[in-house]
C-alpha positions as CSV (number, residue, x, y, z in Angstrom):
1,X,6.2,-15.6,22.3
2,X,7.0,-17.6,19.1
3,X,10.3,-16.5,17.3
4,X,10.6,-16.5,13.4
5,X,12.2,-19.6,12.8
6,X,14.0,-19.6,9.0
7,X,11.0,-21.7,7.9
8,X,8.6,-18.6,8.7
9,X,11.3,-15.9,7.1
10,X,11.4,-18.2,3.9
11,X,7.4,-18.5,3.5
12,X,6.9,-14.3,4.5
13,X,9.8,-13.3,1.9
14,X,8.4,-15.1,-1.0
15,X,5.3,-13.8,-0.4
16,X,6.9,-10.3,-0.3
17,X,9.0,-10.8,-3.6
18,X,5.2,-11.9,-5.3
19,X,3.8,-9.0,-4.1
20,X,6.2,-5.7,-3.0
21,X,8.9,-6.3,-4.8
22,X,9.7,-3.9,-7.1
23,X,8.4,-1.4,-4.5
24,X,9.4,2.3,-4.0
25,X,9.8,4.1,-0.8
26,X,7.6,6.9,-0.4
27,X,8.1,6.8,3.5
28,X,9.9,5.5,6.7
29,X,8.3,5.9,10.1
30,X,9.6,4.4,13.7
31,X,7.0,3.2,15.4
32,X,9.1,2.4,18.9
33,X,12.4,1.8,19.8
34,X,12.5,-1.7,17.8
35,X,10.3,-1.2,14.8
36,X,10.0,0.6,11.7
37,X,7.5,0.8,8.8
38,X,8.6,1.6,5.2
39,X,5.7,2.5,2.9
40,X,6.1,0.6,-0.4
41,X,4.2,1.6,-3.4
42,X,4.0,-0.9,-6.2
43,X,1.4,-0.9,-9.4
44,X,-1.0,-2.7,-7.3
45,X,-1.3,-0.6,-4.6
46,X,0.6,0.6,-1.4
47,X,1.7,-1.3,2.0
48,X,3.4,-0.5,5.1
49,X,6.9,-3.1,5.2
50,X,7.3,-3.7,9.1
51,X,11.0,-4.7,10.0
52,X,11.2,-5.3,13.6
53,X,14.3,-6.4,15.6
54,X,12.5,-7.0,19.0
55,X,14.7,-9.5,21.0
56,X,11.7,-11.9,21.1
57,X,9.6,-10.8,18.4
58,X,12.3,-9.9,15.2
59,X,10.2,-10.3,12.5
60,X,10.1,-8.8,9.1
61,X,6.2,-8.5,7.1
62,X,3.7,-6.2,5.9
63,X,1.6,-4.7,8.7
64,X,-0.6,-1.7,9.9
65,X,-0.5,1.6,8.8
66,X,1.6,3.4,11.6
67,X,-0.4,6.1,14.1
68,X,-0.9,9.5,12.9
69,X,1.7,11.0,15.5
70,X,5.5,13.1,15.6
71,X,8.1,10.4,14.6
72,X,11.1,11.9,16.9
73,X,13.9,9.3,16.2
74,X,17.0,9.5,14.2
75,X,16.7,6.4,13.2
76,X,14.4,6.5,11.0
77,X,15.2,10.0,10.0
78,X,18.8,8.6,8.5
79,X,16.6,5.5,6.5
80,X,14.5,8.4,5.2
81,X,16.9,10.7,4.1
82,X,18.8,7.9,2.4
83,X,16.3,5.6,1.1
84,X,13.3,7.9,0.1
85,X,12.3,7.9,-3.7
86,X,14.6,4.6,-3.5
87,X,13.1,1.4,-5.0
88,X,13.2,-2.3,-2.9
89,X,14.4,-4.1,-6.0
90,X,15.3,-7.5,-4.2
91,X,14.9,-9.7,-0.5
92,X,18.0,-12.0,-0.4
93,X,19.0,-14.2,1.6
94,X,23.0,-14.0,2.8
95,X,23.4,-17.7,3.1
96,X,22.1,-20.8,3.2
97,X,19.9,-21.5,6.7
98,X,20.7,-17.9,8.2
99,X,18.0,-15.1,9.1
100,X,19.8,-12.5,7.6
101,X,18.2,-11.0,5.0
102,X,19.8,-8.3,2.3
103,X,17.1,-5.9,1.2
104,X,18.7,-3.7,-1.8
105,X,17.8,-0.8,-2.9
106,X,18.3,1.1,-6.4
107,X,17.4,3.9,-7.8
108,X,15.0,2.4,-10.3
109,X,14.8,-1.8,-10.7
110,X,17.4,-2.9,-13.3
111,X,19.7,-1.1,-11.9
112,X,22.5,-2.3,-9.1
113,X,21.5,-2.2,-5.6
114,X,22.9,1.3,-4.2
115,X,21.8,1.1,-0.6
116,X,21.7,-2.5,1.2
117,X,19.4,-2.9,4.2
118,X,20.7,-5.5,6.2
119,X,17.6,-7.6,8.6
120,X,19.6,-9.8,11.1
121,X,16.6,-11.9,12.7
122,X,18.6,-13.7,15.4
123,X,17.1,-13.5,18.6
124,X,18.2,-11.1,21.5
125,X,21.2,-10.1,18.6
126,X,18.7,-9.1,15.9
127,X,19.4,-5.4,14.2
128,X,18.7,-3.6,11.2
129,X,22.0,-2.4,9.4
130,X,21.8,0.2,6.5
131,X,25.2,0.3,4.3
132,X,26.2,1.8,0.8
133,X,26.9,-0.2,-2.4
134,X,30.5,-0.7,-0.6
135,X,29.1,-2.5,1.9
136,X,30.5,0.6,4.8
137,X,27.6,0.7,7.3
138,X,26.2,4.3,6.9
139,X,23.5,3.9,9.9
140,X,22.6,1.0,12.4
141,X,19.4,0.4,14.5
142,X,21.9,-0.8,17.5
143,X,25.6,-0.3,17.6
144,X,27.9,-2.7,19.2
145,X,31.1,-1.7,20.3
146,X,34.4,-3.3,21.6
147,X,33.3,-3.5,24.8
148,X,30.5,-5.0,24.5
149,X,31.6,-7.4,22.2
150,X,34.9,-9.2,21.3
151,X,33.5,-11.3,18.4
152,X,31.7,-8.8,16.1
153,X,31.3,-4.8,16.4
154,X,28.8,-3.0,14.3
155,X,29.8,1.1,14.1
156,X,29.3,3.1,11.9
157,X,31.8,4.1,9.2
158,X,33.2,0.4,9.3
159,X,32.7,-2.5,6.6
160,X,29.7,-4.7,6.9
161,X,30.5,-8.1,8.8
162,X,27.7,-11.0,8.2
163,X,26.8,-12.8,11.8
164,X,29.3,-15.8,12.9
165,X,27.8,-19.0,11.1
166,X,25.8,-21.4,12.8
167,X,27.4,-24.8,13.6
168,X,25.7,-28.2,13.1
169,X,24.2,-30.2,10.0
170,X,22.4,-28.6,7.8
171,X,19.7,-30.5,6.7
172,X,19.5,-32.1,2.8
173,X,17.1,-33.5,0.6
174,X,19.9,-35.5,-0.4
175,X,20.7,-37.5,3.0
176,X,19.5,-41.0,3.4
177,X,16.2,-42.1,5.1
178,X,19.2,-44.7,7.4
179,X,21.9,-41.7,7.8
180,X,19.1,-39.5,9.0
181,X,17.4,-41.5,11.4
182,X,20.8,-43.0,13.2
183,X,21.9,-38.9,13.7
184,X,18.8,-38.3,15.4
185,X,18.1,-41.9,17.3
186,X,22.1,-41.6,18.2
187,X,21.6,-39.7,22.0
188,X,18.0,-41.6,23.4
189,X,15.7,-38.7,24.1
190,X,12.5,-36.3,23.0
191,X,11.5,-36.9,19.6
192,X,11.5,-33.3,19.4
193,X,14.2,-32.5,21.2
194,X,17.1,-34.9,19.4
195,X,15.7,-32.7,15.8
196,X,16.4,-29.5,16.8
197,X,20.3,-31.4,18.5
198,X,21.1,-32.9,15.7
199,X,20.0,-30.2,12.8
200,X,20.4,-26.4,12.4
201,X,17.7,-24.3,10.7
202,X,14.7,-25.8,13.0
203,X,12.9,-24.5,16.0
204,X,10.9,-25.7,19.0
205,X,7.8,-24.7,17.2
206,X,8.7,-26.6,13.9
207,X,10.2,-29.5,15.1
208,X,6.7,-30.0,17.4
209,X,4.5,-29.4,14.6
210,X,6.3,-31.5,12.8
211,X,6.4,-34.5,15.0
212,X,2.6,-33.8,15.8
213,X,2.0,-34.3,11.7
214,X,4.1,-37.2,12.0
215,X,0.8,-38.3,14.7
216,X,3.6,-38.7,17.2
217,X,4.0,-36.9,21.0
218,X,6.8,-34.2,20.7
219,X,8.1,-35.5,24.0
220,X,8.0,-39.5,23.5
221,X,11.2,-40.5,23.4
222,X,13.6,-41.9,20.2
223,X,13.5,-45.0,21.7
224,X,10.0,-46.4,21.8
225,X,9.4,-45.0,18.0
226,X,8.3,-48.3,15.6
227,X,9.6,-48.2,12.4
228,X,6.3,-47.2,10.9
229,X,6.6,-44.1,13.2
230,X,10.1,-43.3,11.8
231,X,9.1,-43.7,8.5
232,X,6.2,-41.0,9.1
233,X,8.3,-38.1,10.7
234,X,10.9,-38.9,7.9
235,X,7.8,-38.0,5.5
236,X,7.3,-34.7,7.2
237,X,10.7,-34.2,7.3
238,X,11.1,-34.8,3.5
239,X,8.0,-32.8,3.2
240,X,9.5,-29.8,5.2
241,X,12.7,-29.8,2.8
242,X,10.8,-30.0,-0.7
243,X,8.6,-26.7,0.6
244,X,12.0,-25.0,0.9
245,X,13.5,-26.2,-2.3
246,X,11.0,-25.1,-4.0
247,X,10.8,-21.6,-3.1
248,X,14.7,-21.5,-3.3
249,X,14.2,-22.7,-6.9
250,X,11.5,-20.1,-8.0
251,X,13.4,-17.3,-6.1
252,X,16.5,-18.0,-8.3
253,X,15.8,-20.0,-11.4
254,X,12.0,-18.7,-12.7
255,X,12.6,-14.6,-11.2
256,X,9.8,-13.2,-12.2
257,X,8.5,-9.8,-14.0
258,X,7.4,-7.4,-12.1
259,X,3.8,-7.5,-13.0
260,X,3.4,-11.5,-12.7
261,X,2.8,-12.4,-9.4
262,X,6.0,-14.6,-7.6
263,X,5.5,-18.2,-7.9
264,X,3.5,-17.7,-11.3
265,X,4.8,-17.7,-15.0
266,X,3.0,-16.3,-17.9
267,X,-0.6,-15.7,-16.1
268,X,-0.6,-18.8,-14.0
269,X,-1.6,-19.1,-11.0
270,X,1.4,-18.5,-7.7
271,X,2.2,-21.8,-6.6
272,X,1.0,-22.1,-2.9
273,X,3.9,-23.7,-1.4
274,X,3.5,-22.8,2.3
275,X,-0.1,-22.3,3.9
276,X,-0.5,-20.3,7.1
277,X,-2.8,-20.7,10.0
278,X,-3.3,-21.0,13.7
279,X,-2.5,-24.0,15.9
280,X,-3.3,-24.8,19.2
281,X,0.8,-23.5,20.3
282,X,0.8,-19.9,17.9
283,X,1.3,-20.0,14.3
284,X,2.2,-22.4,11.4
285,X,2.9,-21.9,7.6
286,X,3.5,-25.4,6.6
287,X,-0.1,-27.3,6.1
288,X,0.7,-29.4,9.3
289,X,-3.3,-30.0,10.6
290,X,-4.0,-26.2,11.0
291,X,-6.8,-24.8,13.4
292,X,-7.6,-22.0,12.0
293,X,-6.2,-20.7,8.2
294,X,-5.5,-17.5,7.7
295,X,-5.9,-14.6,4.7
296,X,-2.0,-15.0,3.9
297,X,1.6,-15.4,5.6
298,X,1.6,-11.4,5.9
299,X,-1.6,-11.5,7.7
300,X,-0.8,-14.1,10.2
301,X,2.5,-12.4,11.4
302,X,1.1,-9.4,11.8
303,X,-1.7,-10.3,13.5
304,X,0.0,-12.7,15.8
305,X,2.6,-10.1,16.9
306,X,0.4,-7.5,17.1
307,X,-1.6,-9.3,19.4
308,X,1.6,-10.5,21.3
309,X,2.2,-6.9,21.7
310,X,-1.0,-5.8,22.7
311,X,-1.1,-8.5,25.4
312,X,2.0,-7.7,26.6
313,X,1.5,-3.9,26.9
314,X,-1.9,-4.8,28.6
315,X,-0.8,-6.6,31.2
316,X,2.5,-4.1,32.0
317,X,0.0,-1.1,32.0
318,X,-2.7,-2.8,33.8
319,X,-0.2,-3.7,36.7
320,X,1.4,-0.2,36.8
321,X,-2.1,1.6,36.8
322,X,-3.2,-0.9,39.6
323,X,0.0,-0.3,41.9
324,X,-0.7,3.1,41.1
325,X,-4.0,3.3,42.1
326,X,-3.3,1.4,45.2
327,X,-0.9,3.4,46.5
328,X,-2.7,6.5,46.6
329,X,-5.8,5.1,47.9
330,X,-3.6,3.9,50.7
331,X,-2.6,6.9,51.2
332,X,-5.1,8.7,51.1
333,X,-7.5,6.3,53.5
334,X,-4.9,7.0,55.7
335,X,-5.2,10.7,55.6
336,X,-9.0,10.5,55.8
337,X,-8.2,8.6,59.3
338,X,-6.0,10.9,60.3
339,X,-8.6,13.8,59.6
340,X,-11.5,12.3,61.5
341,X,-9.2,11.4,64.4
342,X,-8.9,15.2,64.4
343,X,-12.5,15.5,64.0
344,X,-13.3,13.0,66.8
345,X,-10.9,15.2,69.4
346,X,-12.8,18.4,68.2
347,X,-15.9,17.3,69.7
348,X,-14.7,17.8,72.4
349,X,-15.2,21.4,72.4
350,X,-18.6,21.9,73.6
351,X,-17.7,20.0,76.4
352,X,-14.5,22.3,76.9
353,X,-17.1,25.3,76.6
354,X,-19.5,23.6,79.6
355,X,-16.6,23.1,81.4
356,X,-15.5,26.6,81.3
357,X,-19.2,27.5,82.1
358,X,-19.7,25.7,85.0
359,X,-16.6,27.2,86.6
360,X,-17.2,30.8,86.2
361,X,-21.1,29.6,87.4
362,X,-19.6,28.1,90.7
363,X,-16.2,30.6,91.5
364,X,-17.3,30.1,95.4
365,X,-16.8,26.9,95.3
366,X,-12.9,26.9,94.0
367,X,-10.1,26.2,96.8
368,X,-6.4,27.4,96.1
369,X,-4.7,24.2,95.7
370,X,-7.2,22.3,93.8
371,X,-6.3,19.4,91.3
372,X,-9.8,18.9,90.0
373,X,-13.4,19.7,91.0
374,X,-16.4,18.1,90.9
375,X,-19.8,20.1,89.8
376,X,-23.7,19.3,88.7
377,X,-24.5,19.5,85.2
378,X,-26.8,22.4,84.1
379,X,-29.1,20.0,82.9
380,X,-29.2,17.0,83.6
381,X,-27.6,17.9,87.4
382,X,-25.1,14.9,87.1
383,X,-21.8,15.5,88.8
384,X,-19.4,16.4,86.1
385,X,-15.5,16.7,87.6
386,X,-13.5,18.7,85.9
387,X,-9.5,18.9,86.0
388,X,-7.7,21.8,86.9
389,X,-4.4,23.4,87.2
390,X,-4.0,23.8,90.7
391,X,-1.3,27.0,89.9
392,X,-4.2,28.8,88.1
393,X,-7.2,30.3,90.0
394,X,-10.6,29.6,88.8
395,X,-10.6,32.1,86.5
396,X,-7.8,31.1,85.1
397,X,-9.0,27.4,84.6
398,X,-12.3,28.6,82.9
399,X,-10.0,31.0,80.4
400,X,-7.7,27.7,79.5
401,X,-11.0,25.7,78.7
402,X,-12.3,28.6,76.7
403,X,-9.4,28.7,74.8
404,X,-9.0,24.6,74.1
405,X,-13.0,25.5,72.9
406,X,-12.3,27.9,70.2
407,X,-8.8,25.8,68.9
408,X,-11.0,23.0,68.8
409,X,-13.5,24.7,67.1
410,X,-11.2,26.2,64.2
411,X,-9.6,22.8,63.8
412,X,-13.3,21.2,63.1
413,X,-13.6,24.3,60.8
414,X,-10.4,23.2,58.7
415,X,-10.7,19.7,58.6
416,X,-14.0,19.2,58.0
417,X,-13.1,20.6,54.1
418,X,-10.1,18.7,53.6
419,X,-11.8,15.3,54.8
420,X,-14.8,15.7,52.3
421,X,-12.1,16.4,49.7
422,X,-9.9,13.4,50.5
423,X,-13.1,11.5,50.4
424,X,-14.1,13.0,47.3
425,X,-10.4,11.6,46.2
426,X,-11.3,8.7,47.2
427,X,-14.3,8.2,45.9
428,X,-13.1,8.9,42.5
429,X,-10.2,6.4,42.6
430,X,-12.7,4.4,43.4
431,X,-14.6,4.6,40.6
432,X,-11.4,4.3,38.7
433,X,-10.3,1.1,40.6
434,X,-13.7,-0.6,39.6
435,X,-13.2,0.2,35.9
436,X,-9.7,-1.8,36.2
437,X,-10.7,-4.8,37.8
438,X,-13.5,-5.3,35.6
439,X,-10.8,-4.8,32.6
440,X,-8.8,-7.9,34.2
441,X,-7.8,-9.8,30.8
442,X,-6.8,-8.8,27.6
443,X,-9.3,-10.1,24.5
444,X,-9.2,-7.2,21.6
445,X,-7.8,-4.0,20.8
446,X,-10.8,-2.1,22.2
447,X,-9.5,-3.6,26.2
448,X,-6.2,-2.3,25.3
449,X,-7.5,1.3,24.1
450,X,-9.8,1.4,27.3
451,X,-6.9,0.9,29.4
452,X,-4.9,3.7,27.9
453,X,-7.5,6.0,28.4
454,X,-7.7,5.4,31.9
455,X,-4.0,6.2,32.0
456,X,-4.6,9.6,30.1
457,X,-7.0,10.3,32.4
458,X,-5.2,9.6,35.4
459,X,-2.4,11.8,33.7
460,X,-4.4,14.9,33.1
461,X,-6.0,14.4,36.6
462,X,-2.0,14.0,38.1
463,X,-1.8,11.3,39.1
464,X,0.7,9.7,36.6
465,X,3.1,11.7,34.9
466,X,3.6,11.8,31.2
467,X,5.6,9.0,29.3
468,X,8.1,10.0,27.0
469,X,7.1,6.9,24.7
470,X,4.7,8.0,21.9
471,X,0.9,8.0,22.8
472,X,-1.6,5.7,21.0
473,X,-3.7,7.5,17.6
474,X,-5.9,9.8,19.9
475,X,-8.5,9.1,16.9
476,X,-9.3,4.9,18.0
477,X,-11.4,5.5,20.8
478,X,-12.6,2.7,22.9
479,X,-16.1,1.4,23.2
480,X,-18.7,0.6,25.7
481,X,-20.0,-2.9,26.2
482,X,-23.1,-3.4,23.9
483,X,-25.7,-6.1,25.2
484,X,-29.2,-7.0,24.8
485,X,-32.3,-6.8,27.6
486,X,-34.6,-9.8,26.9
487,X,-37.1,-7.0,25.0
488,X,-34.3,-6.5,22.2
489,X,-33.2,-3.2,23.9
490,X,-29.8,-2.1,23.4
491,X,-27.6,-1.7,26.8
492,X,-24.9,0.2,26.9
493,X,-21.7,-0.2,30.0
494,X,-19.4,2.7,30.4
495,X,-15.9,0.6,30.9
496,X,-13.9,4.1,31.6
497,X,-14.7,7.4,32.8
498,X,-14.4,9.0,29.6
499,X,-17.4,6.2,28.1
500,X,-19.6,6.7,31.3
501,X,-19.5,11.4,30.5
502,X,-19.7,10.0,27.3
503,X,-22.9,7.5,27.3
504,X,-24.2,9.5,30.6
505,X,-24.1,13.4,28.9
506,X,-24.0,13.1,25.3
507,X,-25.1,9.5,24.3
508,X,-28.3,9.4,26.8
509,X,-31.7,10.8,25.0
510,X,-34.7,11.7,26.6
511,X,-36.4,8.3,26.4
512,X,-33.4,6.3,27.9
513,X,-33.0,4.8,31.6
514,X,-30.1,5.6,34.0
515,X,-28.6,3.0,35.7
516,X,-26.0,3.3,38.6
517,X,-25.2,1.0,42.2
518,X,-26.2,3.3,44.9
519,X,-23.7,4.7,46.4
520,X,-20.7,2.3,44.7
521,X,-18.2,3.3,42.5
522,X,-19.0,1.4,39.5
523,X,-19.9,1.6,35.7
524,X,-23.0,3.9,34.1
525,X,-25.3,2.1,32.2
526,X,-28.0,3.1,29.9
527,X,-30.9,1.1,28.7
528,X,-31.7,3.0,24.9
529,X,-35.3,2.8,24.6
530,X,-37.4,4.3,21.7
531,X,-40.1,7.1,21.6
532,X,-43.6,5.0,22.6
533,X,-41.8,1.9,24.0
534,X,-41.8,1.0,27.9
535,X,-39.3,-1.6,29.3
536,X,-40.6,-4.7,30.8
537,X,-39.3,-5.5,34.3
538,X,-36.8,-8.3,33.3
539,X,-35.4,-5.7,31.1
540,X,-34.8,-3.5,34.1
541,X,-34.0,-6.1,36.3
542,X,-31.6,-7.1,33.5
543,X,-30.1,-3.7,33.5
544,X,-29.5,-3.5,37.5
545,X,-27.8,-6.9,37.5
546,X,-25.2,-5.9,35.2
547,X,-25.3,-2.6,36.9
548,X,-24.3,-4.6,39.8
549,X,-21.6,-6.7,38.0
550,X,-19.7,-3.7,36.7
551,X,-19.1,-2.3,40.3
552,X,-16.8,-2.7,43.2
553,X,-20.0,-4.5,44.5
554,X,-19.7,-7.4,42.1
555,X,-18.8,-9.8,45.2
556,X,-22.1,-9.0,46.6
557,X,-25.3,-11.5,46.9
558,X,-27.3,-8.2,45.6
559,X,-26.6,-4.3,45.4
560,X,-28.3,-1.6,45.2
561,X,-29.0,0.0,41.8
562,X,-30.7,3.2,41.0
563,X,-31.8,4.2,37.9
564,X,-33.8,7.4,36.5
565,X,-34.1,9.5,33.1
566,X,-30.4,11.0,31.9
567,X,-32.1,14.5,32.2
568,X,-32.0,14.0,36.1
569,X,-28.1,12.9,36.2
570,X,-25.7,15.9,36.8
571,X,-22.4,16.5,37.0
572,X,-21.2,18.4,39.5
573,X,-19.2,22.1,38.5
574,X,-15.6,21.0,38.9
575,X,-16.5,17.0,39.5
576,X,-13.7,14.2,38.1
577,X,-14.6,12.1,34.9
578,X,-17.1,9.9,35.9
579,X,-19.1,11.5,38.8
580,X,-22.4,12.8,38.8
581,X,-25.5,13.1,40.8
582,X,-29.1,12.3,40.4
583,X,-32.8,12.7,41.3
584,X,-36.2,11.2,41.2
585,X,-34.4,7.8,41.4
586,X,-36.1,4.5,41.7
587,X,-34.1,1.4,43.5
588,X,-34.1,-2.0,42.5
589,X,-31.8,-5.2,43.7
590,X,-29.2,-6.0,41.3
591,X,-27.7,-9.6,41.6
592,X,-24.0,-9.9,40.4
593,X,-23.9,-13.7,40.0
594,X,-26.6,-13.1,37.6
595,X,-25.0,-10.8,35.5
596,X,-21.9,-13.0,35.4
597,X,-23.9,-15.9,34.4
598,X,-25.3,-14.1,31.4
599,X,-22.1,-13.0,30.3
600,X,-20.6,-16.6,30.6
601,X,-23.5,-17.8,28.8
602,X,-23.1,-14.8,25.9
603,X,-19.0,-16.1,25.7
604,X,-19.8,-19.1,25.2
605,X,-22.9,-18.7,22.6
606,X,-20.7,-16.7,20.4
607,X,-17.4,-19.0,20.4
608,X,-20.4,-21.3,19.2
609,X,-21.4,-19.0,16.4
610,X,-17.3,-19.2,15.7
């Protein structure tokens, strides 16, 4: 994940002094154990401030509204307490080159700074720090103590220490094209590499896009640069500087009112110093050759984090619901196994019965003494032998079969219920376990919302127990998969349980078509048709091949696929999200590999249209 280098914290600050700054705080809401959200309002309108001190993603920009849940930390509940009805009346810097950044707080702007909000954006030791005007920190999003460090402590109650300085050269406009180039050609090695040795302030993502600008490889080394190619990254590098100075020069020399935008004097248009946009490698707000631009710096960050984020909590969930899921089908294929070995023994209980028959039918022919004894089947008069206990009588023997027959009996009476309901189980983890490897990768919001209703629904089935962590805005629901037959039909793919009771029960009309793999846990899909209108067959045949695809049978040369009209699909009284049963079905051959190819084909036509 790409850290906020000092670059990125310069470019997102101005363009929070132009725009939120004077801003006051009508609200402050955690949104996890690293983030908060402080809603500004200015004459222009109202924003959400997100400070986050994540190890890898500390970042500080205006973002999404938070979720419309309980915010249960203290945190938060000290910054409201002391900053609400407060007004954000500067973003300063502490020093030259260092990601801390003073956010101050008065009561009204003009006024001096009453509370000081201190963001420390430096790596795996970022924090948010909230002290009074005498710099005594009042609250802290992370404490430090003696033990767990000798060098700097942050507790509560004590005075307000700023981060040890960086060491190394600072870089200056002022330094000589000669001076400049013999620090970083000094120790032979990657272009990229000796910028980020030899200078403070830079970061691996700067110093590559910078070399990259220059039309150099990051990883060439100092050595085989030509003159012309020094001479080019020293443009960049000059480039780079004069961004900075310029902001620095605005922030301080040319402050502006609060209803002229920052960066603009008497009605002029903001001066665009940085531009931001997407590269190949994450993000970039200096105009180095970008991809992709984007709306504004504010836009980019949030964006590009949330989607960090996203991806990240995607893949950790997806994993934990799959080992999950695993696990219990394990066990419980296991259990059915055990059950039908049971079953398997029970049949033997009609045999126990003739056994017991034939013994009572031929008493004359028992001996004391006898081990086993051999007598003609009732009806097909094949000799049968038949173990005995040679301590019992005949009698005897015969009661001991009877016996073994009725325990058998009772134990096929048992089982028989618990195996249909273990397959039942089954059969529903199933259907669950299709729905999660078809949701394999991570490409919008809407995968990452279908995933966490999978895990609400294996919670309120009990399978997973309840996190403590907060749960997603129960408003954003996911949605199906939307595709179209080769008539123009609309096709709808259930990618969860609660989209298949939803697209299969309240979605469906009476003019629809039904589509399901026979007997294979796998995705409903429903083929919308209007009053009047009949589907051709490549529309059908459309709809079972991605019937197919969406199914544990997906490896398949073909499947099976039913389909029938929704008023013929059930749900059993009692049934699991997701199962139901049908009637009057028709079957059709659905082939997988065509269903994949169309959706390859579909990717690929609409990065096109991109």
């Amino acid at each position: 994940m790409q850290p906020v280098d000092y670059t990125t914290l310069t470019a997102a600050c101005s363009e929070l002094r132009a725009t939120w700054v004077p801003g006051r705080t009508e609200q402050v809401y955690q949104r996890d154990r690293y983030t908060i959200a402080i809603a500004l309002r200015t004459l222009n309108g109202r924003g959400w401030l997100t400070i986050c001190w994540h190890p890898q993603a500390a970042r500080i920009c205006i973002g999404d509204p938070p979720p419309r849940v309980p915010d249960t930390f203290t945190f938060s509940d000290q910054l409201r307490h002391q900053l609400g009805g407060f007004a954000l009346i500067a973003i300063e810097t502490i020093a030259p080159w260092e990601r801390v950044l003073d956010l101050q707080f008065a009561k009204r702007p003009g006024e001096p700074p009453t509370w000081h909000l201190y963001v420390e954006i430096i790596g795996k030791y970022s924090n948010l720090i909230l002290t009074d005007a005498d710099n005594l920190i009042v609250t802290t999003a992370h404490q430090v103590s003696n033990q767990q460090s000798s060098v700097r402590t942050i507790q509560t109650g004590q005075p307000y220490e700023l981060p040890p300085a960086l060491t190394g050269t600072s870089p200056s406009l002022t330094e000589s094209y000669q001076s400049w180039q013999e620090r970083v050609s000094l120790i032979p090695g990657a272009v990229a590499n000796q910028l980020l040795k030899s200078y403070r302030g830079l970061s691996p993502t700067l110093a590559r896009s910078m070399v990259q600008a220059a039309g150099l490889d990051p990883k060439q080394s100092t050595q085989n640069l030509e003159e012309s190619d020094w001479q080019n990254l020293f443009q960049r590098w000059q480039q780079w500087l004069q961004t900075l100075l310029n902001v620095s020069k605005f922030s301080t020399d040319n402050p502006q009112p609060a209803n002229i935008p920052y960066g603009s004097a008497k009605g002029e248009q903001p001066a665009n110093f940085f531009q931001a946009g997407w590269t190949n490698q994450g993000y970039t707000v200096m105009d180095w050759g970008i991809v992709k631009p984007a709306k504004n710096i504010q836009t980019l960050l949030n964006a590009y984090y949330t989607n960090q984020f996203n991806q990240h909590e995607f893949s950790r969930l997806h994993n934990q619901l799959t080992q999950k899921l695993n696990n219990n089908l394990r066990k419980l294929r296991q259990k059915a196994s055990s059950f039908k070995e049971r079953l398997q023994q029970s049949d033997q209980a009609d045999q126990s019965r003739e056994k017991a028959d034939l013994l009572m039918a031929y008493l004359q022919d028992w001996q004391p003494g006898m081990k086993s004894i051999t007598l003609p089947d009732f009806e097909t008069n094949q000799p049968v032998k038949i173990p005995l206990n040679p301590e019992k009588n005949a009698v005897q023997n015969a009661q001991a079969f009877y016996k073994r027959h009725q325990k058998l009996k009772r134990t096929r009476d048992a089982v028989e219920p618990l195996l249909q309901e273990v397959q039942d189980e089954i059969q529903y983890l199933e259907q669950v376990e299709a729905s999660l490897t078809q949701l394999n990768t991570y490409n919008t919001l809407d995968d990452l919302q279908t995933l966490q209703e999978i895990r609400e629904e294996l919670i309120g089935q009990g399978y997973l127990e309840a996190s403590a962590q907060k749960s997603r805005n129960l408003s954003d629901v996911s949605q199906p998969y939307r595709y179209q037959t080769p008539s123009g039909f609309e096709l709808l793919i259930g990618r969860n349980n609660r989209q298949n009771d939803q697209l299969t029960f309240r979605t469906a009309g009476d003019y629809d078509l039904w589509f399901h793999t026979q007997e294979i846990a796998g995705s409903h899909v429903l083929l919308r048709l209007e009053p009047g209108t009949v589907a051709d067959p490549a529309d059908l045949q459309f709809a079972a091949d991605l019937a197919a695809y969406n199914s544990r049978g997906c490896q398949s040369e073909q499947v099976p696929v039913v389909y029938t009209k929704p008023k013929y699909v059930y749900k059993p009284k009692g049934a699991k999200p997701g199962m139901a049963i049908y009637k009057h079905e028709q079957i059709l051959w659905g082939r997988p590999d065509q269903g994949r190819n169309y959706l390859i084909k579909s990717a690929s036509t609409k990065k096109c249209k991109l």
